[in-house]
C-alpha positions as CSV (number, residue, x, y, z in Angstrom):
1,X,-10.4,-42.7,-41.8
2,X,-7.3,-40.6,-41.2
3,X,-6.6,-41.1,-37.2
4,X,-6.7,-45.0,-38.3
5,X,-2.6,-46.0,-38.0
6,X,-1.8,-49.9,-38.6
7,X,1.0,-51.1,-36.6
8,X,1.7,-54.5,-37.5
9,X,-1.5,-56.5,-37.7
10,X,-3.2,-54.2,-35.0
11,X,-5.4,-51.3,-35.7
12,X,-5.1,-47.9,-33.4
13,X,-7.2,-44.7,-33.4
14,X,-4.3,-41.8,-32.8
15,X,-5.4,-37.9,-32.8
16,X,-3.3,-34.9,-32.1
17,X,-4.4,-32.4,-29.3
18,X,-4.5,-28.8,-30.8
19,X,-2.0,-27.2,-29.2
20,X,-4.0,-24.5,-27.3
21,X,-5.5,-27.7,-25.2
22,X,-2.3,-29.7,-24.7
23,X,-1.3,-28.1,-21.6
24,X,-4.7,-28.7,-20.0
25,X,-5.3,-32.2,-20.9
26,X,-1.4,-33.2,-20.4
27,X,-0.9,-34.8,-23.5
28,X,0.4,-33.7,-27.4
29,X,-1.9,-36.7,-28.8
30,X,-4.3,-39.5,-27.9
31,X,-3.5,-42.6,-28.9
32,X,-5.9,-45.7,-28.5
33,X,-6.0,-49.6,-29.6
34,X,-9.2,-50.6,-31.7
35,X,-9.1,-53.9,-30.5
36,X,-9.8,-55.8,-34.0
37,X,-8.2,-55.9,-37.2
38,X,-10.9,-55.8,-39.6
39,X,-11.3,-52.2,-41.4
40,X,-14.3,-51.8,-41.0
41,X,-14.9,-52.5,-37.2
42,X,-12.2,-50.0,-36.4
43,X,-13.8,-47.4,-38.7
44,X,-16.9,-47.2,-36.7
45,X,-14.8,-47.4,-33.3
46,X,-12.6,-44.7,-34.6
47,X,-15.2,-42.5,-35.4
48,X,-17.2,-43.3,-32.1
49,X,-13.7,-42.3,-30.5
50,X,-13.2,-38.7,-32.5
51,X,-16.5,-37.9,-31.8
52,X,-16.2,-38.2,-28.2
53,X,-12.6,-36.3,-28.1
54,X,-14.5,-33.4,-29.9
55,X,-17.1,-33.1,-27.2
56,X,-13.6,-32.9,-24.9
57,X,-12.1,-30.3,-26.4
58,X,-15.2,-27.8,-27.1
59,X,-16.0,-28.3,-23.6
60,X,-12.2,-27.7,-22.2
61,X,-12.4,-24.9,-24.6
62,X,-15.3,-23.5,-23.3
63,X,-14.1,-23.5,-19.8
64,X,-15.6,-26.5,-18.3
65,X,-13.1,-28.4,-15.6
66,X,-12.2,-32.2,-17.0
67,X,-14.5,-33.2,-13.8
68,X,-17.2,-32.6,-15.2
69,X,-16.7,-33.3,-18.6
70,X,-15.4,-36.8,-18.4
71,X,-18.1,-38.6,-16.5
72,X,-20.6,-38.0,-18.6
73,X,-18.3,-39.1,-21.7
74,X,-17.3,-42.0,-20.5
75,X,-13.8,-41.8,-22.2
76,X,-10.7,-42.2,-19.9
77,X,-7.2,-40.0,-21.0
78,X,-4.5,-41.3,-19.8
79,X,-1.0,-40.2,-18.9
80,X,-2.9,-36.5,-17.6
81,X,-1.2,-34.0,-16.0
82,X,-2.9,-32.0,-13.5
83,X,-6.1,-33.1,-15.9
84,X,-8.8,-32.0,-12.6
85,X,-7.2,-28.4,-12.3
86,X,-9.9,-25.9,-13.5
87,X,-8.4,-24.0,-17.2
88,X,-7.0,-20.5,-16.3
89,X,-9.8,-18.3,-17.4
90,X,-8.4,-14.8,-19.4
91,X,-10.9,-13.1,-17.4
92,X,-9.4,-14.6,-14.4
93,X,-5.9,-14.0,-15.8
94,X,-6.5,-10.1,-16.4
95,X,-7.5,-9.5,-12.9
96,X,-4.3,-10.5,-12.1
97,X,-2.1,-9.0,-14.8
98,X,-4.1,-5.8,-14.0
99,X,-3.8,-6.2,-10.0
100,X,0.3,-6.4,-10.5
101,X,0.3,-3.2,-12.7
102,X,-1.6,-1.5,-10.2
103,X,0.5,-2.7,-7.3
104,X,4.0,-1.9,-8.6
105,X,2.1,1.6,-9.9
106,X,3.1,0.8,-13.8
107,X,-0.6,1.8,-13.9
108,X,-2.7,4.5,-11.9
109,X,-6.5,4.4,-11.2
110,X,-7.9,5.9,-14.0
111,X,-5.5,4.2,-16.6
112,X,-6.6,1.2,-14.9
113,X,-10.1,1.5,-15.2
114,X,-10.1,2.4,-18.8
115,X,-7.8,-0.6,-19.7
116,X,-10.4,-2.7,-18.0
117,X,-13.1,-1.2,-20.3
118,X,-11.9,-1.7,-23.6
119,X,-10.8,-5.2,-22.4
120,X,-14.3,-5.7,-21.5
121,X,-15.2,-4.9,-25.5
122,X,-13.0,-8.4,-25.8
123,X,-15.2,-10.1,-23.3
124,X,-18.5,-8.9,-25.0
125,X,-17.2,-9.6,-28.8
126,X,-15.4,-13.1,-28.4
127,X,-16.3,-14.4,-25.2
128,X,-14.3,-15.4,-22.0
129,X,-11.8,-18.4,-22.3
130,X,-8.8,-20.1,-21.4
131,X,-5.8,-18.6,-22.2
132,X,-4.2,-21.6,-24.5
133,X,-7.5,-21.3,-26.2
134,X,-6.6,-17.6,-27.9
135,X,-4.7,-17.6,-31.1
136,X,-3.5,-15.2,-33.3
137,X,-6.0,-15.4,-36.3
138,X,-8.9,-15.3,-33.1
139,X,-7.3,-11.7,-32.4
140,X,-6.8,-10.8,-36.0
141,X,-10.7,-11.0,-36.2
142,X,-10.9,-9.2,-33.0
143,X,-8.9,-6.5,-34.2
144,X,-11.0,-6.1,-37.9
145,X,-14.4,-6.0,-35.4
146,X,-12.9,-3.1,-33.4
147,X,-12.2,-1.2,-36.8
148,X,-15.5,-1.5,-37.9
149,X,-17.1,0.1,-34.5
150,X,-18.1,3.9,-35.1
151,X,-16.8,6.1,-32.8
152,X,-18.0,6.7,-29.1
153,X,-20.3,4.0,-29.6
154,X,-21.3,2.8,-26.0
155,X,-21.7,6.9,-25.7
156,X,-23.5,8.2,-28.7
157,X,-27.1,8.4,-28.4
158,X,-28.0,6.7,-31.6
159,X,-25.7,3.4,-30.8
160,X,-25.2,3.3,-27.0
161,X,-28.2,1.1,-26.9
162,X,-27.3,-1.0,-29.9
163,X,-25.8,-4.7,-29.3
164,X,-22.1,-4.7,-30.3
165,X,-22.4,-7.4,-32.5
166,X,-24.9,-6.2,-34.5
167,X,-22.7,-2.7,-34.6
168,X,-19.9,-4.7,-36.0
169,X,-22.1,-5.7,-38.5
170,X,-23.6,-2.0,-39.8
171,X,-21.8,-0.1,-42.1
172,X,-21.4,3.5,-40.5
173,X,-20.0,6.7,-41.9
174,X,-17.1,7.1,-39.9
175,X,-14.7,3.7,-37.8
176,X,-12.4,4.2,-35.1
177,X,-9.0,5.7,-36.3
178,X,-5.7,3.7,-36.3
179,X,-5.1,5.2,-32.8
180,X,-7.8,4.5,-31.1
181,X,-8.3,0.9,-32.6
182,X,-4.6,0.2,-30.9
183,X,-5.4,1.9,-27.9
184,X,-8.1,-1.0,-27.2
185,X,-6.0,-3.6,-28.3
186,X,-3.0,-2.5,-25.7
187,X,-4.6,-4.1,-22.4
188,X,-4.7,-7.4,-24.9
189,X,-1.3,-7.0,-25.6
190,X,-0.1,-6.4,-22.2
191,X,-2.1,-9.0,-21.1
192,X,-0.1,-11.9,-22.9
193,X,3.3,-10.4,-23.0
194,X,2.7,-10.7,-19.5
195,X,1.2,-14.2,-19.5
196,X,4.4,-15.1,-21.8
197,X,7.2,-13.8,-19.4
198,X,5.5,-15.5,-16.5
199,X,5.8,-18.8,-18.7
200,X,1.3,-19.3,-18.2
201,X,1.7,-19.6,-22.5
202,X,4.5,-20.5,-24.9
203,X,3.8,-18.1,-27.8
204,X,2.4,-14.8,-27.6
205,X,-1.1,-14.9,-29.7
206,X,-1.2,-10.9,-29.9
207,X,2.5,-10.6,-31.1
208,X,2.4,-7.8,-33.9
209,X,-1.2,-7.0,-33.0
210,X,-1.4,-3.5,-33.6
211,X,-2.0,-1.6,-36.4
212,X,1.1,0.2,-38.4
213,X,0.3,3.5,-39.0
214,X,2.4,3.5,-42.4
215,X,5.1,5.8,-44.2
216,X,2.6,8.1,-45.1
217,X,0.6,8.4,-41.6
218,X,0.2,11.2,-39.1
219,X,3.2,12.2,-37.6
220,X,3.7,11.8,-33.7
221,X,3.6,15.9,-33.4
222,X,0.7,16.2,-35.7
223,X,-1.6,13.9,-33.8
224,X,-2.7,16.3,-31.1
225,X,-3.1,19.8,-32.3
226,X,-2.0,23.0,-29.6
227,X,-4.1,26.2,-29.4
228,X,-2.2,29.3,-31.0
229,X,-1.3,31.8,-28.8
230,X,-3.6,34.1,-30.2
231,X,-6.2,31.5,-29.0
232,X,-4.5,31.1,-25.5
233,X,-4.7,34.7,-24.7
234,X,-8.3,34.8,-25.7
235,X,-9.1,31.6,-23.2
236,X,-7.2,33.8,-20.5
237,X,-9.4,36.6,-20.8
238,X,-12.7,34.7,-21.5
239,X,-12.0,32.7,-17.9
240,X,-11.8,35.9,-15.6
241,X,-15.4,35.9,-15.0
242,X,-15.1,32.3,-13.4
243,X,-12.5,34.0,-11.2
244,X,-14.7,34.9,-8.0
245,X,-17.3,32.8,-8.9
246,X,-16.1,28.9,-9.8
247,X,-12.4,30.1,-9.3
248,X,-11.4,26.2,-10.1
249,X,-12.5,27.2,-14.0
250,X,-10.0,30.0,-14.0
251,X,-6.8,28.8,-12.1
252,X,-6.9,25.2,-13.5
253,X,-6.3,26.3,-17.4
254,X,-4.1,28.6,-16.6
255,X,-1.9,26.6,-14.7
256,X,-2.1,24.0,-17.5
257,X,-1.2,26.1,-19.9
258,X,2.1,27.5,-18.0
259,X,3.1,24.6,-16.4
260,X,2.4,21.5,-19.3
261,X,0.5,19.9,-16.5
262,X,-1.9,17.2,-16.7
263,X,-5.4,18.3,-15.7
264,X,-5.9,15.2,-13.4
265,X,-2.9,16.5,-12.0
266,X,-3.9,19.7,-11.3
267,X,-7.4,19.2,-10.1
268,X,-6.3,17.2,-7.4
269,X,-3.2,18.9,-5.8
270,X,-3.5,19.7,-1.6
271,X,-2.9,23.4,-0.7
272,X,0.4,21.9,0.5
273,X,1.7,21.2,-2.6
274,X,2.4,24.7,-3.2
275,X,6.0,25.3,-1.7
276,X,8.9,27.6,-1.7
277,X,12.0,25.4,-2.8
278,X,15.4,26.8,-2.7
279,X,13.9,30.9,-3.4
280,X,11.1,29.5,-5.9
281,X,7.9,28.7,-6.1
282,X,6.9,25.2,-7.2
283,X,4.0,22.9,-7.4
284,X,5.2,19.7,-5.8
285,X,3.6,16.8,-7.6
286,X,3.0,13.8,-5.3
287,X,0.7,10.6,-4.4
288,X,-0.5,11.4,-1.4
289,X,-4.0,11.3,0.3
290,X,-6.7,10.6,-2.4
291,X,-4.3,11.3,-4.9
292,X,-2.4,9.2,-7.8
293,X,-0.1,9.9,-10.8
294,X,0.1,8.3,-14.0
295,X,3.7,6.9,-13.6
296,X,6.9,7.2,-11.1
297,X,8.3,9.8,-13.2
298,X,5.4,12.1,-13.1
299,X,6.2,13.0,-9.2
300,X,8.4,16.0,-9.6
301,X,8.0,19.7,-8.8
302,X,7.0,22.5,-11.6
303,X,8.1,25.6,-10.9
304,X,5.1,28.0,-11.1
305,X,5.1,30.2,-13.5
306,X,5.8,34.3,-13.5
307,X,2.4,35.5,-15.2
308,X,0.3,32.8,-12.3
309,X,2.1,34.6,-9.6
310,X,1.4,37.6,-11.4
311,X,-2.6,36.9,-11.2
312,X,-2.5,36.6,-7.6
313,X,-2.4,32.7,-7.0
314,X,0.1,32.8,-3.6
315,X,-3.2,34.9,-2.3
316,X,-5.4,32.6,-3.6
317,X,-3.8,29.9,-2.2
318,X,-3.2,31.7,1.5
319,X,-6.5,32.0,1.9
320,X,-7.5,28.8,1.5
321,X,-4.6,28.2,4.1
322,X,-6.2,30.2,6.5
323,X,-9.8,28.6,6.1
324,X,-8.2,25.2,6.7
325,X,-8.9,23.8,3.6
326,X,-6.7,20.8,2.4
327,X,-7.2,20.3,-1.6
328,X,-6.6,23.6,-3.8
329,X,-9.5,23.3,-5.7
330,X,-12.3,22.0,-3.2
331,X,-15.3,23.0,-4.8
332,X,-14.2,19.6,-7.6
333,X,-15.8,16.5,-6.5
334,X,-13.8,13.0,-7.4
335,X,-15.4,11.0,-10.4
336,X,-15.0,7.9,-9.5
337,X,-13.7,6.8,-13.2
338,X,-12.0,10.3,-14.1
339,X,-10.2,11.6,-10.4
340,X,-10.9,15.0,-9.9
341,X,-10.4,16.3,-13.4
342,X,-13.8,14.8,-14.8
343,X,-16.0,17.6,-14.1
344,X,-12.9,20.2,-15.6
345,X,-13.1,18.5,-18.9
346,X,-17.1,17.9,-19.0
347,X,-17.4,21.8,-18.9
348,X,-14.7,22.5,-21.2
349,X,-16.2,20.9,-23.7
350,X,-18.6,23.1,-23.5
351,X,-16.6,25.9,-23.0
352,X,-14.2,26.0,-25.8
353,X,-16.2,26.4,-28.5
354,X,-16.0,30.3,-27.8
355,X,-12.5,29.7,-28.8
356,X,-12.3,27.5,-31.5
357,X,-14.7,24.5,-33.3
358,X,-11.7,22.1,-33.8
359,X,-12.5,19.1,-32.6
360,X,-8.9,18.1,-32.6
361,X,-8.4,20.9,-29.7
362,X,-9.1,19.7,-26.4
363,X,-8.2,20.6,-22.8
364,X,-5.2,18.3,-22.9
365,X,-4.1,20.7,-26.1
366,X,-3.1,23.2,-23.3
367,X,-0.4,20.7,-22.2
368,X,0.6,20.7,-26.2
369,X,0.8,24.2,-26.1
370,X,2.8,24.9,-23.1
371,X,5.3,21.6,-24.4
372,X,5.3,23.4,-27.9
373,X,6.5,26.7,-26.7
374,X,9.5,24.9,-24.6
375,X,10.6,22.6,-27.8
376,X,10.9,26.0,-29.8
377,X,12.9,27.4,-28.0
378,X,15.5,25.3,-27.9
379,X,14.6,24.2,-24.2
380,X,16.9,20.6,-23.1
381,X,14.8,17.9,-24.4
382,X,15.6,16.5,-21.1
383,X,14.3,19.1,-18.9
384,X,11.4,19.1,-21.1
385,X,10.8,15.4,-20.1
386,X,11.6,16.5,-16.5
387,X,8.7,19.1,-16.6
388,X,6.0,16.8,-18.3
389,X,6.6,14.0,-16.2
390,X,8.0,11.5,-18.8
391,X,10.8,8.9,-18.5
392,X,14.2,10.4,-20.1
393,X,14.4,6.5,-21.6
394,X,18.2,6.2,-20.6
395,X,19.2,4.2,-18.0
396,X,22.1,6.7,-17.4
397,X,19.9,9.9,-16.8
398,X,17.5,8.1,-14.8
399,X,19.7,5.8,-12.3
400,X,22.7,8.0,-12.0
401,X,21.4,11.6,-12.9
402,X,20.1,13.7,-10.1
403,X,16.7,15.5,-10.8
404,X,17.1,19.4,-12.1
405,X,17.2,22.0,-9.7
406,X,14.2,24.2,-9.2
407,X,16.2,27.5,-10.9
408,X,17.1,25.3,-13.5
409,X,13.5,24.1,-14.1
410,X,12.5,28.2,-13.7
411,X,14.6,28.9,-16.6
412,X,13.1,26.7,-18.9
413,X,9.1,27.4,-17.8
414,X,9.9,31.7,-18.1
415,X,10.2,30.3,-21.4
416,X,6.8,29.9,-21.8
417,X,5.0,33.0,-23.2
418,X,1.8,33.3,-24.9
């Protein structure tokens, strides 16, 4: 039998612990006299022993504490470490991971609730388990699953009701692309890059997890599409009839599309974050009072735009002033997934097929429009960055460099002409 060794004249049974269960029984191997020295004895001890250690490991494997495993074994380990302490659960460990990114505001609301979906698709396909128990091939699987799922399958009518498994399993005309396969597997990755730098794991199971997208893939500026600006002037004019009416409909676009601004942004800005800095007009972009934004960089101030003044939005927003209200858009109620932008997006779906049937263009292809028109003409990349709320990526801009200046941020959005 191979965990037979012969030292001497004595028999031993010795095993190995797979490494994904060494830190949580304390040992690298078990190692265990036989107590005769004929063969064949020991053969049947030996294979008494193995089969015992295997009930051990699918148990610890499965997340039952050593408590109450080993009693009903009947198998003593010796030289344990911290044996009794329960396995860390991923489940448990994501909470945590997740809580931390929410704290330090690396993540927002809404990013964090849709991380904590697609890691859910994780929980449903493979199970929960300790963390030493994940490998890399275990993900690799993960990851071929995922690819195989059609898209908007919790969503569509014909699959929403259909057990994921047996999805996986189907063969269906159309999978998930390459970016939305890596968009689920990011919380993963997250996860135990985290788990690595806070030393819970050695090795990183979901190291070079995600997919390339090859030589020959979509470029970064080709995977969202913009609206032409013979499209943007239609939009303008098919939204004046929401003016009076659902006036949320028809300031909300606009302001996207002259300003690069994120609709969950705009939804959800306070009548007072529409100020007068230094002679011009600016939408000041803050957390505040039932309010979040995607990342530290994305609180700034947007200068507002010569053609919104232009349609009267300083009246607009006086009168809401004078009637006390508090949120510039107040007839938008707060999705508890999707902020204040949810209902926004749910009717422009609907909406924009008087403009176009792409279904590469969406709402957020107004933020690609109004980024477009600033990258062509020659506008600072970094005041570009500034304006859309991203990091600059240079320690040296970001530490030491003071934010632009409202005229100088006015320059570059006049830019911005349909």
């Amino acid at each position: 039998m191979q965990y037979i060794m012969e030292v001497g004249t004595k028999l031993y049974f010795r095993r190995r612990i797979p490494p994904e269960l060494q830190s949580i029984l304390g040992m690298s191997e078990f190692k265990r006299s036989l107590n005769t020295k004929r063969m064949e004895d020991a053969k049947g001890i030996a294979a008494h022993l193995n089969q015992m250690l295997e009930k051990i490991f699918v148990s610890v494997a499965s997340g039952i504490a050593l408590d109450v495993i080993m009693p009903g074994i009947g198998l003593k380990l010796r030289k344990r470490l911290k044996v009794s302490a329960a396995p860390q659960m991923l489940s448990a460990m994501y909470k945590r991971f997740a809580d931390e990114m929410l704290s330090t505001r690396q993540w927002n609301d809404k990013t964090s609730n849709e991380n904590r979906i697609t890691f859910n698709l994780f929980l449903n396909l493979k199970g929960d388990m300790p963390i030493q128990a994940v490998t890399h091939a275990m993900l690799m699987e993960y990851r071929s699953m995922v690819q195989r799922l059609p898209p908007n399958s919790t969503k569509a009518k014909a699959t929403r009701d259909t057990n994921l498994l047996e999805l996986v399993k189907m063969n269906h005309t159309q999978t998930l692309s390459i970016t939305r396969v890596n968009h689920i597997l990011m919380p993963l990755t997250g996860l135990f890059g985290w788990l690595q730098r806070h030393e819970y794991i050695k090795d990183n199971p979901a190291h070079n997890l995600l997919l390339p997208k090859g030589r020959h893939g979509v470029r970064p500026d080709e995977e969202r599409k913009r609206y032409s600006n013979a499209e943007i002037r239609t939009i303008i004019e098919e939204l004046r009839h929401y003016r009076e009416i659902q006036p949320e409909r028809f300031w909300i676009p606009i302001i996207c599309a002259y300003s690069a601004m994120r609709v969950s942004e705009c939804s959800q800005m306070a009548v007072d974050n529409v100020k007068c800095v230094d002679g011009v007009w600016v939408f000041e972009l803050s957390e505040g009072k039932d309010r979040s934004l995607k990342s530290r960089s994305a609180i700034r101030i947007i200068p507002i735009h010569p053609f919104i003044l232009s349609q009267g939005f300083l009246a607009y927003a006086d009168g809401l002033r004078v009637r006390g209200a508090e949120r510039l858009f107040p007839n938008l109620r707060k999705h508890r997934r999707n902020g204040y932008g949810h209902q926004i997006i749910q009717w422009w779906s609907r909406f924009k097929s008087r403009i176009s049937n792409d279904k590469k263009l969406s709402f957020h292809s107004l933020r690609h429009s109004a980024c477009d028109e600033l990258k062509q003409k020659k506008v600072d990349p970094a005041v570009i960055a500034e304006i859309m709320g991203h990091s600059l990526g240079s320690i040296s801009m970001e530490r030491y460099g003071k934010r632009f200046s409202a005229q100088i941020l006015m320059e570059a959005i006049t830019q911005i002409s349909y």
